[in-house]
Rosetta silent file (secondary structure, phi, psi, omega in degrees, C-alpha in Angstrom):
SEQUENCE: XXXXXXXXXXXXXXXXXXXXXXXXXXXXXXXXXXXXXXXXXXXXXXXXXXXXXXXXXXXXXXXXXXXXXXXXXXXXXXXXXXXXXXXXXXXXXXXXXXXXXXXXXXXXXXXXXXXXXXXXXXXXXXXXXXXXXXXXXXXXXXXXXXXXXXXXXXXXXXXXXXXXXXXXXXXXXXXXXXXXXXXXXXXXXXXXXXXXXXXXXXXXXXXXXX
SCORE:     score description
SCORE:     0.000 S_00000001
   1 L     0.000   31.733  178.407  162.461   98.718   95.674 S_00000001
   2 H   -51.060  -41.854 -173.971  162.778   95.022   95.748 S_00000001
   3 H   -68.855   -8.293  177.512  159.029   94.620   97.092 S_00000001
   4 H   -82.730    0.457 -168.710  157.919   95.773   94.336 S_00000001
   5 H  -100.568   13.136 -176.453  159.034   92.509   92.542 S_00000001
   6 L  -103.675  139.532 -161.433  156.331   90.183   94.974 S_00000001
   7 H   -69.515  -16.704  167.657  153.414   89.940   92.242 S_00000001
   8 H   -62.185  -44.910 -178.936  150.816   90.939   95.177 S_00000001
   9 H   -59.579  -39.321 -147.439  152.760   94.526   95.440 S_00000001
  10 H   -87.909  -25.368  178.299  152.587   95.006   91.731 S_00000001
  11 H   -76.177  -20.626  151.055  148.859   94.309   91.666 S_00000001
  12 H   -69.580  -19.394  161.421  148.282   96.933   93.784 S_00000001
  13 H   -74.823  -63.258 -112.666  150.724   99.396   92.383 S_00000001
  14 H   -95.144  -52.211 -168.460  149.033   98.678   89.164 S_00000001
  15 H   -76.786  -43.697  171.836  145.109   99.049   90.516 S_00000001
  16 H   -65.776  -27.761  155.033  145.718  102.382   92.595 S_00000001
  17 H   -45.008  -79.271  158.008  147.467  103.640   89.919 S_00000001
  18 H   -34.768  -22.004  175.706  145.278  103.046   87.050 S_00000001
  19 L   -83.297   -9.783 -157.183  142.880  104.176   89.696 S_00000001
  20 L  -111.051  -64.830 -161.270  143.960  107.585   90.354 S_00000001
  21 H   -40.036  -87.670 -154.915  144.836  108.192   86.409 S_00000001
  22 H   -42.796  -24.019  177.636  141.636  107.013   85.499 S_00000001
  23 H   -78.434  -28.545 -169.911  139.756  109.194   88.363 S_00000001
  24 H   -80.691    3.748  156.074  141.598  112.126   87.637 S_00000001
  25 H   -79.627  -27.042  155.885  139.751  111.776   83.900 S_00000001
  26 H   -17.333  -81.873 -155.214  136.866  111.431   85.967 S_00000001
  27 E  -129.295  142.607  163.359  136.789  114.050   88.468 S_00000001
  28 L   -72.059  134.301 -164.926  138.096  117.490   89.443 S_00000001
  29 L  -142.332  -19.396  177.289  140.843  116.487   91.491 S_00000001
  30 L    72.587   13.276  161.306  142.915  119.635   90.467 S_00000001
  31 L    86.812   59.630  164.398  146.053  116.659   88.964 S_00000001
  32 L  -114.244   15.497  150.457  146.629  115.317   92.678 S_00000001
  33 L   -74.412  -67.329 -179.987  145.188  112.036   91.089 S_00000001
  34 H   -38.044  -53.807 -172.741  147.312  112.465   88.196 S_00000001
  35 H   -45.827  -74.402 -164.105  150.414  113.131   90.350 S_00000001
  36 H   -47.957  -34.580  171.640  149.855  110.150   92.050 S_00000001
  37 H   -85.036  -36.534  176.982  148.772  107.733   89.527 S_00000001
  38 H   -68.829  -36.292 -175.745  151.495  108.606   86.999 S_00000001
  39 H   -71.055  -26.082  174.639  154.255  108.340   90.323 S_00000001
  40 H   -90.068  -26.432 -156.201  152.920  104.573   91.061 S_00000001
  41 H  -106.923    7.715 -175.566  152.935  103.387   87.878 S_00000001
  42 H   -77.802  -27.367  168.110  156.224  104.985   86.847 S_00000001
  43 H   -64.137  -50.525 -162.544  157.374  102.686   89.832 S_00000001
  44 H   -84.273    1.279  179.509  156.305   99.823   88.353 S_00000001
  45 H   -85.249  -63.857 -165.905  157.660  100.632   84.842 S_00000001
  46 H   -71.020    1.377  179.838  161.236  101.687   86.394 S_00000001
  47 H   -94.316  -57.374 -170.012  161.231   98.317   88.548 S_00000001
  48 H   -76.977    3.042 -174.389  160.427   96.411   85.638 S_00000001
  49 L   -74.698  122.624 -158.610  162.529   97.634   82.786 S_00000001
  50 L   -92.085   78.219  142.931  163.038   95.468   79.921 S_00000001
  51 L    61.333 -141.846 -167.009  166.088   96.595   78.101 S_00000001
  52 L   -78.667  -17.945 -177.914  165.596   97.671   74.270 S_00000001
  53 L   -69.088  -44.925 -161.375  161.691   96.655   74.573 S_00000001
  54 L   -43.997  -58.130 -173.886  161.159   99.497   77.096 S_00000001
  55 H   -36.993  -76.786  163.876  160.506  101.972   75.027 S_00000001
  56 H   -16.615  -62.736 -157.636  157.985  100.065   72.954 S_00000001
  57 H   -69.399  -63.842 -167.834  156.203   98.815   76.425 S_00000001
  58 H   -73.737  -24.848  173.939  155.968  102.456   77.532 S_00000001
  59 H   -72.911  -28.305  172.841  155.273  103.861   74.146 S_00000001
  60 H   -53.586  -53.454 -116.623  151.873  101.112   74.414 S_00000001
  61 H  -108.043  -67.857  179.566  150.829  102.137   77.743 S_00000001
  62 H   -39.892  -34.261  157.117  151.100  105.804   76.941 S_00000001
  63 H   -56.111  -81.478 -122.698  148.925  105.217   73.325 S_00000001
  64 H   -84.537  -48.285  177.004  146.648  102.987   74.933 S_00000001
  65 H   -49.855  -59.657 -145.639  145.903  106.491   78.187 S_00000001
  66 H   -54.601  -66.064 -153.494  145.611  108.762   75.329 S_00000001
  67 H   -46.959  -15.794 -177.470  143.073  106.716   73.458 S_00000001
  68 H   -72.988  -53.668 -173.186  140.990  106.271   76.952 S_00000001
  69 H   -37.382  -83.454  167.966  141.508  109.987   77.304 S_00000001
  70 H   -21.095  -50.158 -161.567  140.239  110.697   73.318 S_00000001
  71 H   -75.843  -40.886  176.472  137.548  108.425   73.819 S_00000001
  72 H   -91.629    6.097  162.551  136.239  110.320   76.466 S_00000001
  73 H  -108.103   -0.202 -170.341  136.547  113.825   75.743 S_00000001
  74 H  -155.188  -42.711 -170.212  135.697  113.662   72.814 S_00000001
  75 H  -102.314  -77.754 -177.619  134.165  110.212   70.671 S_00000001
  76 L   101.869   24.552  167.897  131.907  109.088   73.474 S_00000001
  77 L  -139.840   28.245 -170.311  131.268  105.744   72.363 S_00000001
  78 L    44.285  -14.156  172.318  133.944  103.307   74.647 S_00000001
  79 H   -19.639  -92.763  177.070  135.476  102.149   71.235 S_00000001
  80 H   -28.860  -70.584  170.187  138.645  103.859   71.908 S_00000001
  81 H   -26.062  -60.788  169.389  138.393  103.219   75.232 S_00000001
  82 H   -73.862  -22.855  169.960  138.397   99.311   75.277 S_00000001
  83 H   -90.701  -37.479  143.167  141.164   99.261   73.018 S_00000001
  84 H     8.050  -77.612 -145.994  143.038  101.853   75.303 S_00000001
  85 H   -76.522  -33.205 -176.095  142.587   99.652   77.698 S_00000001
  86 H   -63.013  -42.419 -155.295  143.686   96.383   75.952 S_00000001
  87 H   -60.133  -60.830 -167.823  146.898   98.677   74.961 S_00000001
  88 H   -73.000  -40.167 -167.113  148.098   99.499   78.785 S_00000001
  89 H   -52.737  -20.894 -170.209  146.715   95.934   80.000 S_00000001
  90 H   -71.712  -33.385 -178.689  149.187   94.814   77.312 S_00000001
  91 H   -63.321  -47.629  178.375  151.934   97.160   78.339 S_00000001
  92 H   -81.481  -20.431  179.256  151.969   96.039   81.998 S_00000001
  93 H   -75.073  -42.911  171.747  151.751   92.226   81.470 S_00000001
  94 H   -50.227  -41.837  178.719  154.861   92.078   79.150 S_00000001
  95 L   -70.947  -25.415 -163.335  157.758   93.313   81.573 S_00000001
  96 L   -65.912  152.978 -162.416  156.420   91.102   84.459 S_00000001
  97 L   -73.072  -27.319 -166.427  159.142   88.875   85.404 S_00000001
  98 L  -149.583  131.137  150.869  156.965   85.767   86.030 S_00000001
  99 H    14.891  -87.574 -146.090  153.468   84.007   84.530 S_00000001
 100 H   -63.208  -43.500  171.996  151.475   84.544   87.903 S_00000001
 101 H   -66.402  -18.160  150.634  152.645   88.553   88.036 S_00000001
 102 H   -59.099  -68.528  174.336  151.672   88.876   84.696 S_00000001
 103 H   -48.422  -54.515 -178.156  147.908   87.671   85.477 S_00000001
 104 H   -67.715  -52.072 -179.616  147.874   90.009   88.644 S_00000001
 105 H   -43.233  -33.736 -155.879  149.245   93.183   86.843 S_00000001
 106 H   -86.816  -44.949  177.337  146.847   92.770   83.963 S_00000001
 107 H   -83.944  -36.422  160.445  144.221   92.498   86.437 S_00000001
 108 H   -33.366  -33.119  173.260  145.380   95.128   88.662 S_00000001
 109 H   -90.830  -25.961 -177.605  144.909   97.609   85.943 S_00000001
 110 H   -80.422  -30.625  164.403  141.440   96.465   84.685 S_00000001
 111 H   -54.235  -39.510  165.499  140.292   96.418   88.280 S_00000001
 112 H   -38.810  -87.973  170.834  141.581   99.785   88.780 S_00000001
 113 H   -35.698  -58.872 -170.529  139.805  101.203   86.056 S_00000001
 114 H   -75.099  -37.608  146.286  136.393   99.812   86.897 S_00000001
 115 H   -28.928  -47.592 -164.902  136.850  101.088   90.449 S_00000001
 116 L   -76.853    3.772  146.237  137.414  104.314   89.366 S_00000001
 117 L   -46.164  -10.447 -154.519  133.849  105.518   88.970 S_00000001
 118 L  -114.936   -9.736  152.857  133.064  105.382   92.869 S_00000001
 119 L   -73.828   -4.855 -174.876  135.162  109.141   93.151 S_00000001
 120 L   -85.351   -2.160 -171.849  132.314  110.395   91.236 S_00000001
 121 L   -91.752   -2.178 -173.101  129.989  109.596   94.178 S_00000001
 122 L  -142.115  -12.893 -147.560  132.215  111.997   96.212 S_00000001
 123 L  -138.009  146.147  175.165  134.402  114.482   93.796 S_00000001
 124 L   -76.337  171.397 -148.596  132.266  117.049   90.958 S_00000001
 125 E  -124.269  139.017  151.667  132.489  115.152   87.452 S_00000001
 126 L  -121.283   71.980  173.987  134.243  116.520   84.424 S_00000001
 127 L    34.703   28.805  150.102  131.671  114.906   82.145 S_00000001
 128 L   -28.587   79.331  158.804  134.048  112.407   80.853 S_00000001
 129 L   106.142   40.624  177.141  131.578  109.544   78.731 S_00000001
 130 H   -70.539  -46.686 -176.558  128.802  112.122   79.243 S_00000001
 131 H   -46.913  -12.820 -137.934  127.215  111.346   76.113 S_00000001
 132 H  -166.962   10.445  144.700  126.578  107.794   76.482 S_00000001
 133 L  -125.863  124.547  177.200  125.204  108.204   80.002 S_00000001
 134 L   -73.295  101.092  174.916  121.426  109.034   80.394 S_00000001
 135 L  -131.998   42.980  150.505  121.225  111.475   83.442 S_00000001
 136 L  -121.201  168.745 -177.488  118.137  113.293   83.211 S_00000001
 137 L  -124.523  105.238  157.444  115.057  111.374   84.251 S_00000001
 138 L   -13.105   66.158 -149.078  112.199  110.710   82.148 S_00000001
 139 L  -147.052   80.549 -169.844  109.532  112.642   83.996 S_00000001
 140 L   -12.285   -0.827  175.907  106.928  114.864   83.126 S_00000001
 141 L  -101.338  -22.317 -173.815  108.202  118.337   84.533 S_00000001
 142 L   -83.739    4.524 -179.658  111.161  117.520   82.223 S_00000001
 143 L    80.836   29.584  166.250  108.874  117.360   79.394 S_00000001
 144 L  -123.007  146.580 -165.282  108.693  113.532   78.889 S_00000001
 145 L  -116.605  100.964  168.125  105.429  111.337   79.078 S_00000001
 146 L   -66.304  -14.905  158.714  105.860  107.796   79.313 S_00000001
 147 L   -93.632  165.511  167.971  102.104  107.642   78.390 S_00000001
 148 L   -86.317  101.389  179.135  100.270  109.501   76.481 S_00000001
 149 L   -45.586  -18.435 -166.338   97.719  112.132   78.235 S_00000001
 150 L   -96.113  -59.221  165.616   95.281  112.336   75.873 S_00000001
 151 L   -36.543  -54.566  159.533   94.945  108.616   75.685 S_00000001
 152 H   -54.141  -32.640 -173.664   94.645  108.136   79.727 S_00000001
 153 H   -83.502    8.363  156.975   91.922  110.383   79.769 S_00000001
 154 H  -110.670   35.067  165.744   90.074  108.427   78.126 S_00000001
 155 L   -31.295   72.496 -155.088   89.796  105.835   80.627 S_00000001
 156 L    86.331   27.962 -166.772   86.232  104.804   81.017 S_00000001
 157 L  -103.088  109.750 -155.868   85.155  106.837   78.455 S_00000001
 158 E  -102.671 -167.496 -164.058   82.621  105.620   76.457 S_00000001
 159 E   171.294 -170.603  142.340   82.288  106.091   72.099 S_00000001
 160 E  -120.291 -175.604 -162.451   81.505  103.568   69.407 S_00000001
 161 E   -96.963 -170.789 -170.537   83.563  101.517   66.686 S_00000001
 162 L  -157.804   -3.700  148.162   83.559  102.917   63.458 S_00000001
 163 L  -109.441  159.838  140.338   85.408  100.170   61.731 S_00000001
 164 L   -46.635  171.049 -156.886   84.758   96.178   62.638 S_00000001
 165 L  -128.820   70.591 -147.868   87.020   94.598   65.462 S_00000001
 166 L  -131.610   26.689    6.168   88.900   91.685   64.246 S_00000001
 167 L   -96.934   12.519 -140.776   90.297   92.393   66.829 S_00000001
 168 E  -123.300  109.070  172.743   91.854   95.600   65.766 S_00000001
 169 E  -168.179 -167.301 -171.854   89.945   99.199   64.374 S_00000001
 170 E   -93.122  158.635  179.734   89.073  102.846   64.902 S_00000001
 171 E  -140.554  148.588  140.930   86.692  104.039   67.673 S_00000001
 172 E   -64.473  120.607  161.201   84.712  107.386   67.911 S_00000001
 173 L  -146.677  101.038 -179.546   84.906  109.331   71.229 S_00000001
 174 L    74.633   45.849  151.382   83.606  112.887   70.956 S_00000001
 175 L    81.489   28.114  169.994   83.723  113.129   67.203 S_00000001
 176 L  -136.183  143.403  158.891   87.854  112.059   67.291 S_00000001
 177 E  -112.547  151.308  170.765   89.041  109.050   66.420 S_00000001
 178 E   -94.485 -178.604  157.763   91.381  106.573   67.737 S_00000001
 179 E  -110.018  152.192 -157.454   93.148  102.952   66.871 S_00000001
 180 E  -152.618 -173.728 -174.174   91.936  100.921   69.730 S_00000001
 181 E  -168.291  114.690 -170.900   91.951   96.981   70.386 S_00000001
 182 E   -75.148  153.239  150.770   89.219   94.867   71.694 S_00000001
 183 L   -92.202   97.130  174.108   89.953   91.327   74.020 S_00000001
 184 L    39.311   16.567  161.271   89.840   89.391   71.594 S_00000001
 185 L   -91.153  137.156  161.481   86.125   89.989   70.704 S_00000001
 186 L   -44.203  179.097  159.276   84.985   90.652   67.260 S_00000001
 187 L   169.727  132.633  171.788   82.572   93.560   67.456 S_00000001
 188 L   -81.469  171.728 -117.588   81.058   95.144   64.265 S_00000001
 189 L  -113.232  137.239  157.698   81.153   98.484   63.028 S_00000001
 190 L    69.211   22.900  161.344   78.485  101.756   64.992 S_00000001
 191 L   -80.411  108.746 -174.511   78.559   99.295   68.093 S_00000001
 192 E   -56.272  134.862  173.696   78.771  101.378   71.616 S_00000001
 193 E  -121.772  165.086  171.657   81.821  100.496   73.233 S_00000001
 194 E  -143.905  110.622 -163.219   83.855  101.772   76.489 S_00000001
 195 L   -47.898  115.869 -158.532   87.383  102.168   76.850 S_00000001
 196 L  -114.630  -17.736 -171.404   88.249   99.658   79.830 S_00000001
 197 E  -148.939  155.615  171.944   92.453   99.674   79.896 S_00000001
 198 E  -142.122  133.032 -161.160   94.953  102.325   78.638 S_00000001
 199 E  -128.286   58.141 -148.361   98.232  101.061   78.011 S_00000001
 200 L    72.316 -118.652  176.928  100.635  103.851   76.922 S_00000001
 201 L   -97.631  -26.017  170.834   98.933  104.926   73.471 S_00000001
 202 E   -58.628   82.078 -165.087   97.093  100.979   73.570 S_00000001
 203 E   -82.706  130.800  151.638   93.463  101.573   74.246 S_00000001
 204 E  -117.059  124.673 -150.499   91.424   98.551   75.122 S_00000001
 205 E  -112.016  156.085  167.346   87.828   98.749   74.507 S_00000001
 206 L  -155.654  141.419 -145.173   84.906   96.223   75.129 S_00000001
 207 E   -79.439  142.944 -172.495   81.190   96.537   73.665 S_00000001
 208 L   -91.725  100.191 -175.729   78.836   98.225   75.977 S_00000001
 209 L   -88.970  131.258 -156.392   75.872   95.541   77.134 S_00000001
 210 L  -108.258    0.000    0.000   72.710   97.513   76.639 S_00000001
């Protein structure tokens, strides 16, 4: 397994690995991810094995999965995750035999990783970092308004003030009142006005030339 020592091989052992691992946290995959991602990087661990550190190196890399795994089954906030991740990048960069294979490995696994969202565009999800992704859409049959209904309808609606305008008061429109906001005209108090912009819940009104 000598090819595995040219620092191009290992960044690619490193990113399809980390790629599979990380999809099979992903995705239903049924562990053919797993299989696969644990068998490449198990290469590059048994190619690369430092003596009395291995253990240590392998005990990192293995710490560093669970915590992506924990973070994402369970805490939901990437904490865990990003230090995970710092854990294995740390794990794979020590054994490499040389500077430049070091650099590639480290990025071979963070590359990896960040690839390994693009199986969810093809593979069912198993709602891995669900919490901390917004997937319903903010859309009135779901029961969200980005405006206010009551407030558009009164769109051309006409009412008086019922405070002064400085530029800021209450308005009257059928015996309810609102907070409303003038452009930048004053306007005194029992003056007809007509609601000319609606801006979310931000009504803008302007006095009604008789």
């Amino acid at each position: 397994m000598d090819f595995l020592l040219i620092p191009s091989v290992g960044f690619f052992i490193l990113l399809l690995g980390t790629f599979f691992i990380v999809g099979e946290m992903l995705v239903k995959a049924r562990g053919i991810f797993a299989i696969l991602g644990l068998a490449l990087i198990a290469s590059y661990f048994t190619v690369h094995n430092t003596g009395d550190n291995f253990i240590l190196i392998l005990a990192l890399y293995i710490a560093g999965l669970l915590l992506v795994f924990i973070d994402g089954k369970f805490v939901n906030d990437g904490t865990l995750a990003i230090i995970g991740m710092i854990l294995m990048t740390v794990s794979v960069v020590i054994p490499a035999p040389t500077l430049l294979y070091g650099v590639l490995s480290g990025f071979g696994l963070i590359i990896g990783a960040f690839l390994s969202p693009l199986l969810l565009k093809i593979l069912p999800s198993r709602e891995m970092w669900s919490k901390i992704t917004l997937k319903d859409r903010l859309t009135s049959e779901a029961g969200y308004n980005s405006v206010n209904s009551t407030h558009v309808s009164l769109l051309g609606a006409k009412g008086k003030t019922v405070t002064p305008f400085r530029p800021v008061g209450t308005i009257e429109i059928e015996n309810n009142h609102y907070s409303a906001v003038s452009e930048g005209e004053w306007i005194e108090s029992e003056v007809e006005i007509e609601v000319i912009k609606v801006e979310g819940t931000r009504m803008v009104i302007k006095r009604v030339e008789l």
